[in-house]
Backbone as a ProteinNet text record, in pm:
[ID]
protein_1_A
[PRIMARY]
XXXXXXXXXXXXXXXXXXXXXXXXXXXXXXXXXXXXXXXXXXXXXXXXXXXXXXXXXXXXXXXXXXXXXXXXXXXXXXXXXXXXXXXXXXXXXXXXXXXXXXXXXXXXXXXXXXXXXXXXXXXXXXXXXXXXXXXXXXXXXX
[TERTIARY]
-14687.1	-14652.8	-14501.7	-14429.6	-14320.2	-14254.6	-14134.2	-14040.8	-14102.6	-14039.4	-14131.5	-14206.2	-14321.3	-14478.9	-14521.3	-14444	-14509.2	-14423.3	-14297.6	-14243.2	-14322	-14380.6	-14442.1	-14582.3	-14655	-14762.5	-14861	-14819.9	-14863.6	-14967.1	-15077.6	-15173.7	-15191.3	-15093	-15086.7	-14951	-14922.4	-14742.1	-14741.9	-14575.6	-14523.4	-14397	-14368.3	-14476.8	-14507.7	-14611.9	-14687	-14645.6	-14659.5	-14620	-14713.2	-14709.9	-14782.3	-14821.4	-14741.1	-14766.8	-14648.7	-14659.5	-14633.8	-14512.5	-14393.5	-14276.3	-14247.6	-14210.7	-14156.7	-13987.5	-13878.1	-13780	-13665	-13527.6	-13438.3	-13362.6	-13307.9	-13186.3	-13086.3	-13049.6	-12946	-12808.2	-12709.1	-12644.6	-12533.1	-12517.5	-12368.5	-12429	-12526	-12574.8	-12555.8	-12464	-12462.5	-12606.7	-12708.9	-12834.2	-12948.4	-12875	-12962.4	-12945.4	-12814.5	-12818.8	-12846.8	-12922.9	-12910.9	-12818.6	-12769	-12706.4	-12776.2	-12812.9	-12873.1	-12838.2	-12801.8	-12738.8	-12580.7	-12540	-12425	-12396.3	-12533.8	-12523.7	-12556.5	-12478.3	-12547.9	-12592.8	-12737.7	-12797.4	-12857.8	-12969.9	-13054.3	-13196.6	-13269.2	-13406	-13476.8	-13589.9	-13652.6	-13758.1	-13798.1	-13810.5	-13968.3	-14051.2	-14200.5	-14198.4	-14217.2	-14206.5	-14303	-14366.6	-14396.6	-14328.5	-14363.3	-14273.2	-14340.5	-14258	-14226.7	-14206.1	-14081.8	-14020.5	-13948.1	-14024.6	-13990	-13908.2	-13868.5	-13752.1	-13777.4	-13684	-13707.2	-13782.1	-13791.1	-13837.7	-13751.8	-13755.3	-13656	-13724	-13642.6	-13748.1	-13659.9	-13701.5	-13658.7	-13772.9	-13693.8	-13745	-13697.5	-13842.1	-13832.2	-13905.7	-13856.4	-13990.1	-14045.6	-14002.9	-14078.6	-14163.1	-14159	-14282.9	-14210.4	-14247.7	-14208.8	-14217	-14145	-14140.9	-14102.9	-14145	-14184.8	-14186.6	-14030.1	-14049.8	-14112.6	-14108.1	-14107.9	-14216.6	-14291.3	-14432.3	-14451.8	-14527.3	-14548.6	-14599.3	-14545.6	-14664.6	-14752.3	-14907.2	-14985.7	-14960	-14972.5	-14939.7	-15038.7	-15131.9	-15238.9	-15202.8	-15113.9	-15029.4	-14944.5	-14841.7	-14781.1	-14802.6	-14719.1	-14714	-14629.4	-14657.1	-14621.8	-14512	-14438	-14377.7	-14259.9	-14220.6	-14136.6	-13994.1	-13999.8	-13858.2	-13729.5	-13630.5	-13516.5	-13517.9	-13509.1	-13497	-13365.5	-13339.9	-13318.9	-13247.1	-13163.5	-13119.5	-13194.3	-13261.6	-13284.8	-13193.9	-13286	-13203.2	-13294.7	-13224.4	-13297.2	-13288.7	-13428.6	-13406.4	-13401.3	-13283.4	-13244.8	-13327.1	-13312	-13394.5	-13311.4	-13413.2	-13405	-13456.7	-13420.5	-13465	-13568.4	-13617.6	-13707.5	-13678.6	-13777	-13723.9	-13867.1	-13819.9	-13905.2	-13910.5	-14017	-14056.6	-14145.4	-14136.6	-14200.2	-14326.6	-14406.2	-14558	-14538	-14418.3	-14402.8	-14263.9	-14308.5	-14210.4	-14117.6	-14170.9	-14069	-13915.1	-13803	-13648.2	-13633.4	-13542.6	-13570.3	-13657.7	-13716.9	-13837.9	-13846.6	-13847.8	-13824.7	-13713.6	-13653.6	-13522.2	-13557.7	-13524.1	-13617.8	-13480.5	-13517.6	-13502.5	-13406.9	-13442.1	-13376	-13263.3	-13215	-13123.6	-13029	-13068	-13009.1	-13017.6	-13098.3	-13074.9	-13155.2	-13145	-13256.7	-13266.7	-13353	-13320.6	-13383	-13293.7	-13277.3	-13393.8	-13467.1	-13583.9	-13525.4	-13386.7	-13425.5	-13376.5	-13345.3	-13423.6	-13529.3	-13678.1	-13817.7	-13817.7	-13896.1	-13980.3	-14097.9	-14155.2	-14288.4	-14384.8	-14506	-14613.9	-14685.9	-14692	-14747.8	-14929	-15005.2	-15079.4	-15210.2	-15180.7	-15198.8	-15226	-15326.1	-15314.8	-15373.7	-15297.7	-15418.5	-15418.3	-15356.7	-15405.5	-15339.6	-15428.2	-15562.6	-15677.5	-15766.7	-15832.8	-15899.2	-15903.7	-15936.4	-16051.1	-16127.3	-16308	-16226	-16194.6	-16165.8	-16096.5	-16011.8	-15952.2	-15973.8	-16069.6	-16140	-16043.5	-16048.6	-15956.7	-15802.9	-15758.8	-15628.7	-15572.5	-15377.6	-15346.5	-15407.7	-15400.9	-15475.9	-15607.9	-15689.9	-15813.4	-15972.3	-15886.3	-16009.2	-16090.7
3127.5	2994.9	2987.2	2882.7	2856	2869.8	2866.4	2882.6	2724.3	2648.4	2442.8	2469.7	2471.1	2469.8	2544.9	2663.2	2725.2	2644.6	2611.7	2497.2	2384.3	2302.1	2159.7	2180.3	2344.5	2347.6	2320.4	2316.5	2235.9	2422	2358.1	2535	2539	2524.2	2525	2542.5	2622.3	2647.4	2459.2	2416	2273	2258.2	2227.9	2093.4	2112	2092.6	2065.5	1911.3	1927	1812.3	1682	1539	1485.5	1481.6	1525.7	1514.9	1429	1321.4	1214.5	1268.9	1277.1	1307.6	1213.6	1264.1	1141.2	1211.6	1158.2	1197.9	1090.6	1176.7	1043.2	1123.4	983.7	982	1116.7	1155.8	1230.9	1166.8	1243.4	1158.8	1158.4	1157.4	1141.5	1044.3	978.9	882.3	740.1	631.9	497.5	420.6	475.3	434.4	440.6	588.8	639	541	492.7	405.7	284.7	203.1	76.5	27.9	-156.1	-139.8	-271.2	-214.2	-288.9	-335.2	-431.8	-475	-413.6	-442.1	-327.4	-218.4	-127.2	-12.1	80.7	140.3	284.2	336.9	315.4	493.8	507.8	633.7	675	639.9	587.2	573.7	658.2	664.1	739.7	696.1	723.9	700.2	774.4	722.8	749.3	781	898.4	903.4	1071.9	1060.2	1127.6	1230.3	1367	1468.3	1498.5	1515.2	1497.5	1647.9	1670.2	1737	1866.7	1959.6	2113.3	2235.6	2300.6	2395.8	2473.6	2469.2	2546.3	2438.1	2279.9	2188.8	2125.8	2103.5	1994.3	1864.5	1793	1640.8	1489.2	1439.6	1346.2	1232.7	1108.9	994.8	961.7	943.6	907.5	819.6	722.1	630.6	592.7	553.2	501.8	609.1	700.1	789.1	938.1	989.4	1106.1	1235	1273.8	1435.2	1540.7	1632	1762.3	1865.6	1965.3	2021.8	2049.3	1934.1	1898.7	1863.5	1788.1	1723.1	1621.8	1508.3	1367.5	1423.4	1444.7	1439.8	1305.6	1413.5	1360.9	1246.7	1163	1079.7	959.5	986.1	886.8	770.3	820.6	757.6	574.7	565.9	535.2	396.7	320.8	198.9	266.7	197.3	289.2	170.6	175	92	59.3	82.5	-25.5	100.8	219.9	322.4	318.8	304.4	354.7	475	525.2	679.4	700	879.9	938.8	1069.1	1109	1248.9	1361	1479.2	1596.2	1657.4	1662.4	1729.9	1860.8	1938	2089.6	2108.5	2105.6	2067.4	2226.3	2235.3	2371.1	2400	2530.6	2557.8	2503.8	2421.8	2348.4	2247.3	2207.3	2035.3	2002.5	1872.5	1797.6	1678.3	1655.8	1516.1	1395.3	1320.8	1197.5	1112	1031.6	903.1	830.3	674	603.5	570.8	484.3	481.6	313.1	241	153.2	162.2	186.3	207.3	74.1	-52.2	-167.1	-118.6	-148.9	-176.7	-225.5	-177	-220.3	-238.9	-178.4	-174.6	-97.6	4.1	154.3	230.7	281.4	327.6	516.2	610.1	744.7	802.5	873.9	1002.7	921.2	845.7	787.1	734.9	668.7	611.9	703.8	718.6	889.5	1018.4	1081	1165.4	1295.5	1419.7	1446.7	1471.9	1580.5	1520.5	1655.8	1703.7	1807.8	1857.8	1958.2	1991	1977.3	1997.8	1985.9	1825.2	1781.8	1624.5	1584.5	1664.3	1604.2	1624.6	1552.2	1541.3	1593.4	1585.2	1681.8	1550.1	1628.5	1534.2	1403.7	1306	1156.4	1222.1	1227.4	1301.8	1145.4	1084.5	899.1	846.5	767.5	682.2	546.2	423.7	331.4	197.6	239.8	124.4	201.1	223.2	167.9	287.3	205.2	274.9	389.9	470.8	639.5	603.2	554.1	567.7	496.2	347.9	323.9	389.4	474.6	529.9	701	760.5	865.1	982.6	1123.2	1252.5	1176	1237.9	1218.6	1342.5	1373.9	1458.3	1570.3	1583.2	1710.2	1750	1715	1708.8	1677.7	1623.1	1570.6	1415.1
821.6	772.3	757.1	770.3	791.7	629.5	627.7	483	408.4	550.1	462.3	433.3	516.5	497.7	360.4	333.8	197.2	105	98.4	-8.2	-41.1	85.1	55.4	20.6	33.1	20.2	74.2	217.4	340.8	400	389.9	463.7	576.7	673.9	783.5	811.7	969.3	999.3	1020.4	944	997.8	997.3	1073.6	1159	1308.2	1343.1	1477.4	1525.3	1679.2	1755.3	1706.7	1730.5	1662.8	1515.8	1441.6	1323.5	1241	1121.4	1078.7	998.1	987.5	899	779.9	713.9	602.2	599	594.2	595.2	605.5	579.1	575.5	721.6	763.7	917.8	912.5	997.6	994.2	909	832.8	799.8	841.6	940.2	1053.8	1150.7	1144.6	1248.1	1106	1185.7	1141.5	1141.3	1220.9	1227.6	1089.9	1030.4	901.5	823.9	780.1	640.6	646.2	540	455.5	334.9	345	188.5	171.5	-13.4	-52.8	-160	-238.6	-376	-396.1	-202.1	-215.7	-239.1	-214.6	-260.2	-100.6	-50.5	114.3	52.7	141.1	106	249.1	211.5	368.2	301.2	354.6	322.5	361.5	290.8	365.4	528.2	611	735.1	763.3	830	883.4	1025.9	1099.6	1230.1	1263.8	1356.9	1443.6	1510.6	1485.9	1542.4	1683.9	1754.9	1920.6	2027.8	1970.4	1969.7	1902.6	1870.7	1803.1	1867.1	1808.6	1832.2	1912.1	2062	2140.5	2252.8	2229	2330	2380.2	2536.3	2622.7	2595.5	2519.2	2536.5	2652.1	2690.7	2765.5	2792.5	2839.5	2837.9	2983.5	3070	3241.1	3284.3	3292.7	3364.8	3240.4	3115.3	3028.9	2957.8	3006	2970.8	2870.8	2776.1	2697.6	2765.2	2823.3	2876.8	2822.9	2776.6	2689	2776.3	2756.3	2862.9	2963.7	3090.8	3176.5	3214.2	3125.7	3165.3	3086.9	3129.9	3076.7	2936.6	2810.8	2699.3	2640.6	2621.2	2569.8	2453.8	2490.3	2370.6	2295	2274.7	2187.5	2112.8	2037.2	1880.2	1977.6	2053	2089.5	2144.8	2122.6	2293.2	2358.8	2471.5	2602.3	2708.9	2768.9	2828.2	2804	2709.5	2604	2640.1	2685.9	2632.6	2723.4	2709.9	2801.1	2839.1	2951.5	3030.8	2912.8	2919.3	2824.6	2878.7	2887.1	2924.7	2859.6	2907.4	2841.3	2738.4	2624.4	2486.3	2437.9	2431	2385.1	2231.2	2174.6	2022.5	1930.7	1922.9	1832.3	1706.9	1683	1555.1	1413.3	1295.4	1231.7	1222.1	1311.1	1401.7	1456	1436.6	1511.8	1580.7	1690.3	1724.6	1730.4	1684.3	1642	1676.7	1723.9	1771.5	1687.5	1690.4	1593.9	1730.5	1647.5	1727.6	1815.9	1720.5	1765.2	1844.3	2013.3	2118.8	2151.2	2111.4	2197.1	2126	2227.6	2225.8	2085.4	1965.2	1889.9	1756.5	1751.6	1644.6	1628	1622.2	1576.7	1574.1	1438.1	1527.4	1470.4	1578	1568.8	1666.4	1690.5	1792.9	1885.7	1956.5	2051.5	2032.9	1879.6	1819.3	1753.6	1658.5	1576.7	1615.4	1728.4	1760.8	1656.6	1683	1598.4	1467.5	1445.6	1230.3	1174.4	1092.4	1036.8	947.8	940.3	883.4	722.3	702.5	547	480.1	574.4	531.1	531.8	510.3	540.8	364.1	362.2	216.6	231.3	366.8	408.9	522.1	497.6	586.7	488.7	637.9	575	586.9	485.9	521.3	478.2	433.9	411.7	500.7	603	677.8	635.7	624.2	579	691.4	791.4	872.2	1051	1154.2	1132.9	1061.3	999.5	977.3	1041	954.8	1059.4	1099.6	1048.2	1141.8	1249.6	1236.3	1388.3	1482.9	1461.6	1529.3	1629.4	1550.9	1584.3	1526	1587.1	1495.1	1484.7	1351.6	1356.5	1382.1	1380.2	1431.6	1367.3	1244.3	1186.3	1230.2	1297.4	1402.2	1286.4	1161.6	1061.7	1190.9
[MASK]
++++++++++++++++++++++++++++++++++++++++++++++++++++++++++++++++++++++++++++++++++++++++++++++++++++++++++++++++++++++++++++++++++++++++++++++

């Protein structure tokens, strides 16, 4: 089990691909922050890990490539991505995609670039829409 995983109490090594982050932006990316009542901060952020240490990730044809193959992707709209240069995600790091792919509406991985394991607060382990029966296993394979 990982150094996180026994911190967050998480009984499993994490994080695994497909699995839900809660975390704030990198904070050298202008993308991380909000101001609100005049006040910057980093929020915290909901995204899908993609990309783990020691992965080439890239965006071709619309489609998510994981060292060097279309990845599986269930979670996602599909269509919506700008091609992407290959990025090799160093140890620490993850890289993240939101589920909602259109230009715009998500800002993840593609925007900020990737995001430091000790900015996670841990796993969204919560789902309330869509509902899990409708949806069949989630990533944890409940």
């Amino acid at each position: 089990m990982s150094p996180l995983a026994a911190g967050l109490g998480v009984p499993t090594p994490y994080p695994k691909r497909g699995d839900v982050l809660i975390f704030k932006g990198p904070a050298d990316s202008p993308y991380s922050y909000e101001t609100r009542w005049g006040i910057r901060y980093r929020p915290y952020n909901i995204k899908r890990v993609m990309g783990l240490p020691g992965d080439t990730v890239a965006i071709e044809d619309s489609r998510l490539v994981v060292n060097g193959r279309v990845a599986p992707d269930p979670h996602g709209s599909e269509g919506f991505m700008n091609d992407q240069p290959p990025v090799t995600v160093p140890p620490g790091k993850v890289w993240v995609l939101g589920d909602n792919r259109q230009l715009g509406a998500s800002l993840d991985s593609r925007a900020y670039g990737l995001v430091h394991l000790r900015d996670s607060a841990g796993p969204a382990n919560l789902r309330l829409w869509p509902r899990p029966s409708l949806v069949g296993p989630d990533a944890s394979g409940n």
